[in-house]
C-alpha positions in Angstrom: 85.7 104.0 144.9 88.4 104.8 147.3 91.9 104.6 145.8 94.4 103.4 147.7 98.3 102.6 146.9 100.0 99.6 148.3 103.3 98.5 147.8 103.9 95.2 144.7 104.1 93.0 147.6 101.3 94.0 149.9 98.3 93.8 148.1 99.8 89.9 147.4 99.6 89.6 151.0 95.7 91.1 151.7 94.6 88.6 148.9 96.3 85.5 150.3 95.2 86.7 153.8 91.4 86.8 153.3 91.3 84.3 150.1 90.6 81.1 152.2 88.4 82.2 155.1 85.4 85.0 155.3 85.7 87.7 153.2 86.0 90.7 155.3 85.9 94.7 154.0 89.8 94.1 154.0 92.0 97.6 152.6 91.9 97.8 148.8 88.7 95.3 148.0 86.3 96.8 145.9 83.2 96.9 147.9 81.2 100.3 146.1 79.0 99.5 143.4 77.3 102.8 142.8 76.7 102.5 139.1 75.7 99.5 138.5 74.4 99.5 134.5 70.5 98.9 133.4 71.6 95.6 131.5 72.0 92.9 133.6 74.3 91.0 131.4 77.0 93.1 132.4 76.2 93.2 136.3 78.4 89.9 137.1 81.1 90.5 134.8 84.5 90.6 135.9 86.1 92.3 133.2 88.0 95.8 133.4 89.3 98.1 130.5 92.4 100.6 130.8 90.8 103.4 128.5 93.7 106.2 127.5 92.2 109.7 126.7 92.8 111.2 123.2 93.9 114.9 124.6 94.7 114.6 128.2 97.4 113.0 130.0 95.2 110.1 131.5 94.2 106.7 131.7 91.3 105.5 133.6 90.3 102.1 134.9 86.6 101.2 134.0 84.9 98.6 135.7 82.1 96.7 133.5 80.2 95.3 136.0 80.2 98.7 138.1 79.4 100.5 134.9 81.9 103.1 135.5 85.5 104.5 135.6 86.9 103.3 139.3 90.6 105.1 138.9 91.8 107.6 136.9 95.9 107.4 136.7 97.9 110.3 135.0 100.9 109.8 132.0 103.3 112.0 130.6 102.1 111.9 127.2 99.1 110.2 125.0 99.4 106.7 125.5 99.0 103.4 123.8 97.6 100.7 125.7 98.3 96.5 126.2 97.4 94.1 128.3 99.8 91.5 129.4 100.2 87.7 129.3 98.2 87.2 132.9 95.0 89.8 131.6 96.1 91.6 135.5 98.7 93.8 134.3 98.1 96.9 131.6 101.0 99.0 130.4 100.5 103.1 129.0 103.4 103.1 126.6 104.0 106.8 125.9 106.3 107.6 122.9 107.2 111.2 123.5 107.6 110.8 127.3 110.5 108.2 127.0 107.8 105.6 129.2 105.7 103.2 129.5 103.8 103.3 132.4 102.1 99.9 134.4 98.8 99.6 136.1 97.8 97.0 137.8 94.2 96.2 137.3 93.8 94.2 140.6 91.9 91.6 139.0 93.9 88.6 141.3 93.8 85.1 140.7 94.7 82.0 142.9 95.0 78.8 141.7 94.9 76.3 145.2 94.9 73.0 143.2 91.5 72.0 144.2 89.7 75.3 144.1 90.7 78.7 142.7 90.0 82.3 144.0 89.5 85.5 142.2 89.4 89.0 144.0 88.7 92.3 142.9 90.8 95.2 144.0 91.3 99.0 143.7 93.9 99.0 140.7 97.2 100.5 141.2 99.4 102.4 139.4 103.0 100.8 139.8 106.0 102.8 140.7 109.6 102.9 138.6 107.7 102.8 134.6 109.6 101.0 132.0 112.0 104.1 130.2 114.2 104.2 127.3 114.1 106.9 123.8 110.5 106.6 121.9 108.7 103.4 122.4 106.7 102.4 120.3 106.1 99.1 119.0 105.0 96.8 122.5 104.6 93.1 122.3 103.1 90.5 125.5 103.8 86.9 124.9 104.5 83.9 126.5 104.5 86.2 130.2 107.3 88.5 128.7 106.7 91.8 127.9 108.8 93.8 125.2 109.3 97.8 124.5 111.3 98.7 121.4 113.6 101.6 121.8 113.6 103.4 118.2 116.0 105.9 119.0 118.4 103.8 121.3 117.5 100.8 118.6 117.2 98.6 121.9 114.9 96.3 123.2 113.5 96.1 127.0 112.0 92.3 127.9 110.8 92.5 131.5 109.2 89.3 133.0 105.7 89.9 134.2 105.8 87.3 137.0 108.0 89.6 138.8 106.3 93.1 138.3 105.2 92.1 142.0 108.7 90.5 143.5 111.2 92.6 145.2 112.9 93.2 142.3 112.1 93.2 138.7 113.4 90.8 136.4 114.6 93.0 132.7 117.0 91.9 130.0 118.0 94.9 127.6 119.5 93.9 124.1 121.2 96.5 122.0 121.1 96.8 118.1 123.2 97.5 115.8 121.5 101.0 115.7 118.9 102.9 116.1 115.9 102.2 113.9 112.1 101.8 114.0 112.0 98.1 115.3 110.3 95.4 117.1 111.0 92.5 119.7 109.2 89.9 119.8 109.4 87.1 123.4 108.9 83.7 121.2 109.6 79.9 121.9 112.0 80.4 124.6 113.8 82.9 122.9 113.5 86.9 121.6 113.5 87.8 117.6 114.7 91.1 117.1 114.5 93.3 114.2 117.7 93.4 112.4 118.8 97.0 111.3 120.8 98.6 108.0 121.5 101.7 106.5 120.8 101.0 102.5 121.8 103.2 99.8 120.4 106.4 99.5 118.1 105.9 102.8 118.8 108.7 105.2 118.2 106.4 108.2 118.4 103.0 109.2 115.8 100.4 107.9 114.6 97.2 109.0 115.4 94.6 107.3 115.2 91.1 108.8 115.2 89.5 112.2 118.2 88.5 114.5 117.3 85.5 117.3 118.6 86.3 121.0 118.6 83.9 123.8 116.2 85.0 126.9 119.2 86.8 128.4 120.4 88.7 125.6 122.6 87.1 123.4 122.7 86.9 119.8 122.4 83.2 118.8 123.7 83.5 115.5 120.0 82.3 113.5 119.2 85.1 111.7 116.1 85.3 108.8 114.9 87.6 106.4 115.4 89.4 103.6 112.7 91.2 105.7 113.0 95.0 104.2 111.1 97.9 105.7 109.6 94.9 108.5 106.7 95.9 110.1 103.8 94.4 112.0 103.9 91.0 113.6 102.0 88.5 115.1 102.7 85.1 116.8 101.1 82.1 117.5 102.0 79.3 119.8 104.8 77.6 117.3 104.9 80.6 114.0 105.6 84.6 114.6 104.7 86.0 111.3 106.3 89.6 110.1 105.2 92.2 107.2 108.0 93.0 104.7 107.8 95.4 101.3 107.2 92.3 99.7 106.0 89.3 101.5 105.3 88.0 104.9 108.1 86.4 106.8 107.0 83.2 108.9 109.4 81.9 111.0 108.7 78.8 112.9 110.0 76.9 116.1 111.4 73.7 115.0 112.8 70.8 117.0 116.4 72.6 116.9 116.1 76.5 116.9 113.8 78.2 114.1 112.9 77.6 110.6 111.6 80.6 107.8 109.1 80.7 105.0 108.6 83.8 102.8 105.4 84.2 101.0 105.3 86.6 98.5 102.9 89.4 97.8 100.8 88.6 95.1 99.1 91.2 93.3 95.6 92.8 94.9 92.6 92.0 92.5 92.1 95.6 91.9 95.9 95.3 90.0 97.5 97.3 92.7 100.5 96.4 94.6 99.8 96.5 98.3 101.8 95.0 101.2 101.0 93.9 104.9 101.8 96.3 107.7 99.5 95.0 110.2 98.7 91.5 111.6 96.8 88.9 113.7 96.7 85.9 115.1 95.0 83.4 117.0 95.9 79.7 117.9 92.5 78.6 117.2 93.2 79.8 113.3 95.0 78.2 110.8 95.9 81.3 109.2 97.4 84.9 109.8 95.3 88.2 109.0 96.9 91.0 107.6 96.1 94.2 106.0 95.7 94.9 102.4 94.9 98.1 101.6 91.5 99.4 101.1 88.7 97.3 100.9 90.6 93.9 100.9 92.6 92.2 103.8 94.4 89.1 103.2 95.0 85.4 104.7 98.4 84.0 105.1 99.1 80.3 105.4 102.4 79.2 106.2 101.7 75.6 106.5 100.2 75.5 102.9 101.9 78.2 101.5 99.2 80.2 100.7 98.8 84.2 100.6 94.8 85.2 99.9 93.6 88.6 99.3 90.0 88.3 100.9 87.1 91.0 100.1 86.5 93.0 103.2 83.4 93.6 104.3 84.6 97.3 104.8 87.1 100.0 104.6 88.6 99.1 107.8 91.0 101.3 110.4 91.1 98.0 113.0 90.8 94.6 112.9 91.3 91.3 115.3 90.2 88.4 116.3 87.8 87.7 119.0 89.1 86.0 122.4 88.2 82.5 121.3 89.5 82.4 117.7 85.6 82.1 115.8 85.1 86.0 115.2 87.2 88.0 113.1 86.3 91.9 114.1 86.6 95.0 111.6 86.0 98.7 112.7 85.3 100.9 109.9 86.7 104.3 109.1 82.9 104.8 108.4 82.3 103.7 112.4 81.0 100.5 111.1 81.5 97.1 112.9 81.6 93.9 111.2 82.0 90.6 112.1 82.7 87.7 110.5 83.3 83.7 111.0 86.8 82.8 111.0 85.5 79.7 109.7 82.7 80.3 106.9 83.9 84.0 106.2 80.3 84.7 106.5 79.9 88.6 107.4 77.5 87.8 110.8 77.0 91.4 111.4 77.3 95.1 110.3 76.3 98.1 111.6 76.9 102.1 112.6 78.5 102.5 116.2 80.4 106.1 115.9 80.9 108.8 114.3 83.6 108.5 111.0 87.2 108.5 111.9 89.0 111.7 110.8 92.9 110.4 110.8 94.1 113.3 113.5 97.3 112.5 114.9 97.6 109.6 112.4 94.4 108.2 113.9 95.4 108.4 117.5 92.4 110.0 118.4 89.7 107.9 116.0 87.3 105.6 117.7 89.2 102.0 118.8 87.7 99.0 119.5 89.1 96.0 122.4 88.1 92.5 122.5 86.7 91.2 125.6 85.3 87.2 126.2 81.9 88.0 125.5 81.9 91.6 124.5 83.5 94.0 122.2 84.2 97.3 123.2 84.1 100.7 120.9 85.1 103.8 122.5 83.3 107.0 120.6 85.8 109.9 121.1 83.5 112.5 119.7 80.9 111.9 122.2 82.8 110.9 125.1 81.2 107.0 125.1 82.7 103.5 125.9 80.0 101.1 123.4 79.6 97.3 125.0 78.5 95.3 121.8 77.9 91.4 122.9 79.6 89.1 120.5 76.5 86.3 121.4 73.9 88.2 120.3 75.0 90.5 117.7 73.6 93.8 119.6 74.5 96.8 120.9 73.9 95.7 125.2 74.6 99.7 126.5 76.6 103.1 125.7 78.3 104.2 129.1 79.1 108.1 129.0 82.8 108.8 129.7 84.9 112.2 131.4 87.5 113.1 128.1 88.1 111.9 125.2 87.9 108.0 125.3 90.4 106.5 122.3 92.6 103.4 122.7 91.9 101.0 124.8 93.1 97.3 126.1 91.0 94.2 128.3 92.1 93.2 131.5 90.7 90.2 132.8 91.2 87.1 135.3 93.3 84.3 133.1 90.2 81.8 132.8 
């Protein structure tokens, strides 16, 4: 496929140009289709994955339905990968290069009240990346996008509607100092990770959450005792945080925000085990969180309730699938499992890679990315990007990849 660079507002301009009459072979369209795969499941899909490589300084753009990688786009540094709020926009965020780098997938949507158009285009990578000292935690909600500065201890909200305006729209809130931290875009306004230096720590620790208003002020809510936060997930009305010795929930209420801690209770095997990592879903009642090996647990704010659940295995990811009914495990072993969000019943397990090894604090392990009807696994090892279909509970096909496929993100049209 030809790639081609436009400026943000010109390739806005080609789709609206040719979106309500005859499609023509207009600049940027995706008309190749040289590899399309065996399966013909995947032939009509629309779906596209930003796919960073473990060792070089690269991500690449693969197209599902073309069965291949379309655009390759270089970074500074091994990235991380998200998707944003509208599925069209990917960001790279690269901790030791001070960026975070956008693509833009060119997966365009346009909603004309009584009918709706969606074009494919050669993706782009956008000019002037997001910068600021080691980013590393990156949240999308509610079409706001949010890098965490841990060594300026400052957040970065940018507005994704206007990553293709003529001029960007950013707020930048400052800390109290530098610390490993988090921002999170919720209900109208931005939760920040609230920093101190407590005895005998040689550097500042997280320890609860300050609200801002979506231009940057502090409010004056503040919640916690949150010590050592980290990991969060939100939901449309609760944003849930890991502390040593709980889960924080904090919830939008009719005036500003309301909290809940829950406790850690103790893990059935006696041990004492905390959540670091979390998940959520608006179609589930409850949070997911980590629990050390061989367990995960369930966290209800509205009932109260903190569950340590049996995994099904000893598990380096986990999520939820797009709508809500799977909840997805990959396996240090290179296992998948499946189970129902509802039941718990384990649906599936089986062997899709290689063990992960833990080099470069797992950076360059296998990584799985949910899609709306597939989940897929890259397999560094062997240079493969695994399509697994979530209807059937089968393997659909194994795509071979240049590199060292590792982390990966979905972009897709919104609906």
């Amino acid at each position: 496929m030809k790639e081609l660079t436009f400026a943000p507002g010109l390739i806005l301009a080609l789709s609206l140009a040719t979106a309500c009459g005859k499609q023509s072979d207009s600049p940027g369209k995706s008309q190749t289709n040289e590899s399309v795969p065996l399966k013909s499941e995947l032939a009509g899909e629309t779906e596209r994955l930003l796919i960073a490589d473990g060792q070089g300084q690269v991500v690449r753009v693969f197209d599902i339905a073309e069965g291949a990688v379309i655009s390759n786009f270089p970074t500074s540094g091994a990235a991380s990968v998200y998707t944003g709020s509208s599925g069209r926009f990917a960001y790279a965020v690269q901790s030791t290069a001070n960026q975070v780098s956008i693509v833009d997938g060119s997966l365009v949507f346009e909603d004309h009240g009584d009918h709706q158009h969606y074009d494919k285009y050669d993706p782009i990578l956008l000019d002037s990346p997001l910068t600021g000292n080691n980013p590393i935690h990156f949240v999308v909600h509610d079409n706001l996008a949010a890098a965490f500065f841990d060594n300026d201890g400052e957040a970065l909200i940018l507005d994704e509607n206007s990553l293709l305006a003529a001029e960007r729209v950013t707020v930048r809130i400052k800390t109290s100092m530098p610390h490993h931290g988090v921002a999170v875009p919720f209900a109208g306004s931005i939760l920040v990770s609230r920093a101190e230096v407590l005895p005998g720590s040689p550097r500042a620790t997280p320890v609860g959450v300050d609200v801002y208003t979506g231009e940057g002020a502090l409010t004056g809510e503040s919640f916690g005792p949150c010590v050592s936060l980290h990991g969060e997930a939100a939901r449309s009305k609760e944003l849930a945080f890991g502390c040593d010795d709980g889960v924080l929930v904090v919830s939008a209420a009719d005036d500003g925000f309301e909290s809940i801690k829950l406790l850690n209770p103790i893990s059935p095997d006696g041990t004492k085990r905390r959540v670091g990592t979390l998940a959520a879903h608006d179609a589930v009642p409850y949070f997911v969180g980590n629990f050390g090996a061989g367990f995960y647990a369930e966290i209800d704010a509205k009932s109260g309730t903190f569950t340590p659940v049996a995994a099904p295995l000893d598990y380096a990811q986990f999520m939820f699938s797009k709508d809500g009914s799977r909840l997805l495990f990959l396996g240090k072993d290179g296992q998948l499992a499946v189970v129902d969000t509802v039941t718990r019943e384990l649906l599936h397990k089986s062997l899709m890679t290689a063990a992960a090894t833990g080099v470069d604090y797992g950076a360059r392990d296998p990584k799985m990315a949910a899609g709306k009807k597939f989940i897929y696994i890259t397999h560094p090892a062997n240079g493969e990007l695994i399509v697994f279909s979530l209807a059937t509970l089968k393997e659909v096909e194994r795509f071979k990849l240049a590199g060292e496929p590792t982390k990966l993100t979905v972009l897709s049209f919104p609906i």
